[in-house]
FIMAR-668173 format. One record per residue (C-alpha): residue in one letter; x, y, z. Coordinates in steps of 0.5 Angstrom, whole numbers, plus 500, padded with zeros to 3 digits. Example, Ala and Ser with C-alpha at 12.3 -4.5 7.8 and 13.67 -1.06 7.14 Angstrom:
# FIMAR-668173
a525491516
s527498514
This chain:
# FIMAR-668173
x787223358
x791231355
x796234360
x790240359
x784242356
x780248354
x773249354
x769253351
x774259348
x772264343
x779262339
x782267335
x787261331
x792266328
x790264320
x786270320
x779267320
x774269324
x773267331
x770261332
x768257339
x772251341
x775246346
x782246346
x787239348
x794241350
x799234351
x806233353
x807241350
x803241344
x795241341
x793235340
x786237338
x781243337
x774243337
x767241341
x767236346
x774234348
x776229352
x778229359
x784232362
x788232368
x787240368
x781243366
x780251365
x773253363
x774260359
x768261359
x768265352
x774268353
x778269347
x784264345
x790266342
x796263340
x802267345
x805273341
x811273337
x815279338
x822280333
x824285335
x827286343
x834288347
x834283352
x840281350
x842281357
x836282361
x836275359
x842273362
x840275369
x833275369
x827269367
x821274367
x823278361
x818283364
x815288361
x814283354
x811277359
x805282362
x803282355
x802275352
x809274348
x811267348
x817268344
x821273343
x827274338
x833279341
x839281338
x836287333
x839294330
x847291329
x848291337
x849284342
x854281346
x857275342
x862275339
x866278345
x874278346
x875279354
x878286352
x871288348
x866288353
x866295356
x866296349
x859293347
x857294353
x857302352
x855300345
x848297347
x848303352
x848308347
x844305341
x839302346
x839307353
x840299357
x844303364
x851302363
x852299370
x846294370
x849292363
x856291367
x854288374
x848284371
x852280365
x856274367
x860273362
x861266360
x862265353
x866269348
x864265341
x856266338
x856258339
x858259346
x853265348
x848261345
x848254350
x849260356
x843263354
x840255354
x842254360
x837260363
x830257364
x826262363
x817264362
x818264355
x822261348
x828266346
x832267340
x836271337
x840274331
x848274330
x850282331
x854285325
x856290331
x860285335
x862281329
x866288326
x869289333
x871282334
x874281327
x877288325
x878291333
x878297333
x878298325
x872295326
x869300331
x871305328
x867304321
x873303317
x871299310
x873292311
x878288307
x877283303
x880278309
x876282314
x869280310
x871273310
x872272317
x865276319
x862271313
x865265317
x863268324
x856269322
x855263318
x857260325
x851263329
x847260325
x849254324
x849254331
x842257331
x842264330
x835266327
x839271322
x844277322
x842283324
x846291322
x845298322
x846304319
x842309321
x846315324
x840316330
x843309333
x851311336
x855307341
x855312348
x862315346
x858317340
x861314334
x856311329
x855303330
x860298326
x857298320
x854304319
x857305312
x858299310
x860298303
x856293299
x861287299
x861287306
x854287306
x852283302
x859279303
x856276310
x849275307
x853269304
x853265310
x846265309
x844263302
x849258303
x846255309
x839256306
x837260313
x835265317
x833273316
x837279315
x834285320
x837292318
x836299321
x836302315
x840309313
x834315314
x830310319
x829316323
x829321320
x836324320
x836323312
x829322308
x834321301
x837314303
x831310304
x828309297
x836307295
x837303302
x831300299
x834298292
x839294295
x836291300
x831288295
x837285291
x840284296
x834279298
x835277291
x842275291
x841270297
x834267297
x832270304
x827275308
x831282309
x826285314
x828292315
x824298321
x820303317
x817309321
x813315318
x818322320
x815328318
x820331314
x818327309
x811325311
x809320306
x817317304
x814310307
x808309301
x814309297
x818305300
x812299302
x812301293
x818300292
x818293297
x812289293
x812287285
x819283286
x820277288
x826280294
x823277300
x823284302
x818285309
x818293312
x818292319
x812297322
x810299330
x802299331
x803306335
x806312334
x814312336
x816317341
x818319348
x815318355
x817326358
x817327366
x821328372
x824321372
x825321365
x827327361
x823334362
x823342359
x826345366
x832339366
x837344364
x834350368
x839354373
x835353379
x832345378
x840344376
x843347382
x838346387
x833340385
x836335380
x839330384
x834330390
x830324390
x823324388
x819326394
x824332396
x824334390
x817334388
x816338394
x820344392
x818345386
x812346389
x813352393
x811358389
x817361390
x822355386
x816355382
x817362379
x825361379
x824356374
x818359370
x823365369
x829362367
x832360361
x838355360
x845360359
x847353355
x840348352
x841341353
x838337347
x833333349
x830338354
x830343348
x826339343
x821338350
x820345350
x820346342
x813340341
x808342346
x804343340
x804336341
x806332348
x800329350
x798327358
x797321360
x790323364
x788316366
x790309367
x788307360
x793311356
x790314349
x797313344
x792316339
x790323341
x787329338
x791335336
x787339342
x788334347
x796337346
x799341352
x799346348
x792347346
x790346353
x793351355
x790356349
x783354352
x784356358
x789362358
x795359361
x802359359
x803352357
x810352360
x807353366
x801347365
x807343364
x811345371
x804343374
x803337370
x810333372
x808334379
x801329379
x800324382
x807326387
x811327380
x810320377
x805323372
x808321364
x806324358
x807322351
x811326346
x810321339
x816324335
x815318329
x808314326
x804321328
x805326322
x798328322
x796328329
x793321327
x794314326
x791312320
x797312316
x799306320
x793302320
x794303312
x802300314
x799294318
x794292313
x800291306
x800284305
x809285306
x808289313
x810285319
x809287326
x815289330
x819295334
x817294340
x823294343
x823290349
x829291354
x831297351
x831305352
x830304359
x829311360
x825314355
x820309351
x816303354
x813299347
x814293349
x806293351
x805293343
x801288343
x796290348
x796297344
x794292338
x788288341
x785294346
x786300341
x785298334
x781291335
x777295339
x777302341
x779306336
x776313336
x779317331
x779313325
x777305323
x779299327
x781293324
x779286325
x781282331
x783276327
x787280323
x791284329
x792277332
x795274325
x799279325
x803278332
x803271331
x802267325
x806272321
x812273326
x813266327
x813264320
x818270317
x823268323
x821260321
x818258327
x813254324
x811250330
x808256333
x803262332
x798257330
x793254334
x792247331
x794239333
x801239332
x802245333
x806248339
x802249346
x803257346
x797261348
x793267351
x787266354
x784274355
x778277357
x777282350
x772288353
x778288359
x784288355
x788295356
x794298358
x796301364
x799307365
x807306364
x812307371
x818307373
x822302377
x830302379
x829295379
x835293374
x842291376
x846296381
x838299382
x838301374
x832305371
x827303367
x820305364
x815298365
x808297363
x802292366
x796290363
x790288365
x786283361
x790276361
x787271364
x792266363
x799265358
x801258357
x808256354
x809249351
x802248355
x804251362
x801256365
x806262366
x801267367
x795268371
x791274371
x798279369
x803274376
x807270374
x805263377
x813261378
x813256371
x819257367
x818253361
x821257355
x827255353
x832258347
x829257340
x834255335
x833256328
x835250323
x842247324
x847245320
């Protein structure tokens, strides 16, 4: 008799071949069968059609302390991931010297907004080498599998100090005992090695991540741990990521390819469409394909961009009268205030003797900050959807559209302003990403800028919006979007056992009502610790998400399992 049997799924295997209806049989963790007519198991779950998934694959996550205090790994659980990889861009918490972790701590606070403060109050530290940060990390249960990468910022530190933090060019003893480290890790485990050098990612005292502007003996120098063990990837944010510079990618590109080359592993770099050079990505896909570089740009399936409102950044965060009299009043008092119509037209009126950046670039893209109007949120709208057409068509000023705005539903009120990936007011440049054959899905970034971003619901985005809802454009095929987060994450980490449904194969699943699927509006919670911020996402449609054949899961609340362990690559 199995541990547990599924009937009557609509499964979705994560091959990319099209659904099909089946039983599925799980024992002790693992798929024992997949057709009709299984035997009895000691559960039975009738999935009445359903769709049958394997548990999503996301490589590219910051809970790399989150995991250290927290089991559910939430707001990734909610949307059906079973595996996540940790330790991206360059920035983590192994290596540690004792005298460094103020300083990674900043560094994390900085390339991926995680509150400082919950970073120092939630961290135990209990380990200083990578090895010994892996079995703390083992020591967690937790609702899902976790793995993670070896951070080229904290080897630099940890080797080089303050030469290390500062950028300066390593020596050739310097390269040696950052290659000894890292092949270390992922002796011990590490997936891989993961740096930066984008000049959009700066520690919180402002200085660009150790490793920036490494030279090609150090990055290739490191890469040599993994051609020797014959493992793992190399990640890489890449110079011009973000836009800072549109010259360095095609370059950035032509190393990375040798790279690849040189040690005869995948290196999976982020690529996102910026405006400056809008169709700069088809040249890199271009340049990433014809080779035999095991060369993978890393795509989002959404625009990439900030969620604006009064707990997260506005247009009027940098007026005299919202600085002085409104800024640090809690949410109802202050939404209270600016309600009356004398507050009102103070802030209307004013304008900052000095402009703040972030409240700057608001006031400057109205043309293309969205509200999120409903409990579904649209991450594909129209160009007339935007503040500043809506305003247009009613005669208002589109400042004053926005001051109303932030003040519905009693100041929670988001809205979406999408700063990459939506050059042309569209996504169909990203459908075009998600379909080369080098593309994989990630960028998520769950556990990271707390207070800005929450795309950590991607996977939801990708079944509700392009299997399914797409309105402006051509939808994809499930089998595809399921493939692509599953199959395709798993195997490119070398995860062989999982993002498959089939005997053998490790028992992670999703049991999902398709026509209920979606996200809800995003919200923030002071739920981190030291009553830290962050921006969270639920979703309604899982029915059930199982990890090693247990139910984490049902209907979105966790049933208290916590089966996931941490996910060791091949070790020496």
């Amino acid at each position: 008799m199995d541990d547990l049997v599924i009937r009557n799924a609509r499964v979705v295997d994560g091959t990319g071949a099209p659904p099909y209806p089946a039983d599925v049989a799980v024992t002790g963790g693992r798929i024992t069968a997949v057709g009709r007519g299984a035997g009895p198991g000691r559960r039975t779950v009738d999935a009445d059609g359903a769709l049958l998934t394997p548990g999503f694959v996301d490589i590219h996550t910051h809970y790399d302390g989150q995991a250290t205090w927290d089991p559910i790994l939430a707001p990734s659980s909610w949307h059906g991931v079973t595996t996540a990889v940790m330790g991206n861009c360059g920035v983590g918490f192994a290596p540690a010297r004792t005298d460094r972790h103020d300083w990674l701590i900043g560094l994390m606070e900085g390339v991926e907004d995680i509150p400082g403060s919950a970073l120092a109050e939630g961290i135990t530290w209990e380990w200083e080498s990578f090895p010994q940060f892996l079995d703390a990390l083992e020591r967690t249960p937790r609702t899902m599998d976790l793995g993670t990468q070896v951070p080229h910022g904290a080897v630099r530190a940890y080797v080089m100090g303050e030469r290390g933090a500062r950028n300066e060019p390593a020596t050739a003893e310097d390269i040696a005992a950052m290659k000894a480290i890292v092949k270390e890790g992922v002796a011990a485990g590490a997936l891989g090695f993961s740096t930066s050098r984008t000049l959009a990612h700066r520690a919180i005292d402002g200085e660009p991540v150790p490793g920036t502007f490494a030279a090609e003996d150090e990055l290739f120098g490191i890469g040599e741990a993994l051609r020797e063990l014959g493992t793992g990837v190399y990640e890489i944010a890449p110079a011009g990521a973000a836009g800072e510079d549109v010259n360095a990618p095609p370059d950035e590109v032509r190393w990375m390819r040798r790279l690849s080359e040189a040690i005869g592993r995948p290196v999976s770099f982020a690529l996102l469409q910026v405006d400056a050079a809008p169709d700069l990505w088809r040249e890199l896909m271009e340049l990433s394909a014809g080779t035999d570089a095991q060369l993978h740009p890393q795509v989002a399936g959404r625009p990439f961009g900030m969620l604006i409102g009064l707990e997260t950044l506005h247009a009027f965060g940098d007026h005299p009268t919202y600085v002085a009299e409104l800024a640090l009043l809690p949410l109802p008092e202050r939404v209270a205030r600016m309600r009356d119509p004398g507050v009102r037209a103070r802030i209307l009126a004013e304008r900052p003797p000095e402009e703040d950046l972030l409240a700057a670039m608001v006031r400057g893209c109205l043309d293309r900050l969205f509200p999120l109007d409903d409990d579904r949120p649209d991450y594909e709208p129209a160009p007339d959807e935007s503040v500043a057409a809506r305003a247009a068509a009613t005669g208002r000023d589109p400042l004053e559209m926005l001051y109303d705005l932030l003040l519905e539903d009693d100041g929670r009120n988001l809205l979406l302003l999408p700063l990459l990936n939506y050059s042309e007011r569209n996504l169909d440049p990203v459908r075009e990403m998600l379909t080369h054959p080098r593309a994989v899905l990630g960028l998520g970034d769950g556990g990271a800028h707390c207070g800005f971003i929450c795309d950590a619901s991607l996977p939801t985005t990708m079944l509700s919006h392009w299997a399914r809802d797409r309105r402006r454009g051509e939808t994809l095929p499930l089998e595809h979007v399921v493939r692509l987060m599953t199959r395709d994450t798993a195997r490119l980490y070398g995860l062989r056992d999982r993002g498959v449904i089939a005997p053998g194969m490790k028992a992670d699943l999703n049991l999902i009502d398709f026509d209920r699927v979606a996200n809800r509006r995003p919200e923030v919670l002071y739920d981190l610790p030291a009553g830290g911020r962050r921006l969270v996402q639920r979703a309604d449609g899982y029915l059930a998400t199982f990890v090693s054949g247990t139910q984490v899961f049902a209907d979105g609340e966790h049933t208290g399992e916590l089966p996931g362990r941490l996910v060791r690559g091949a070790r020496a």
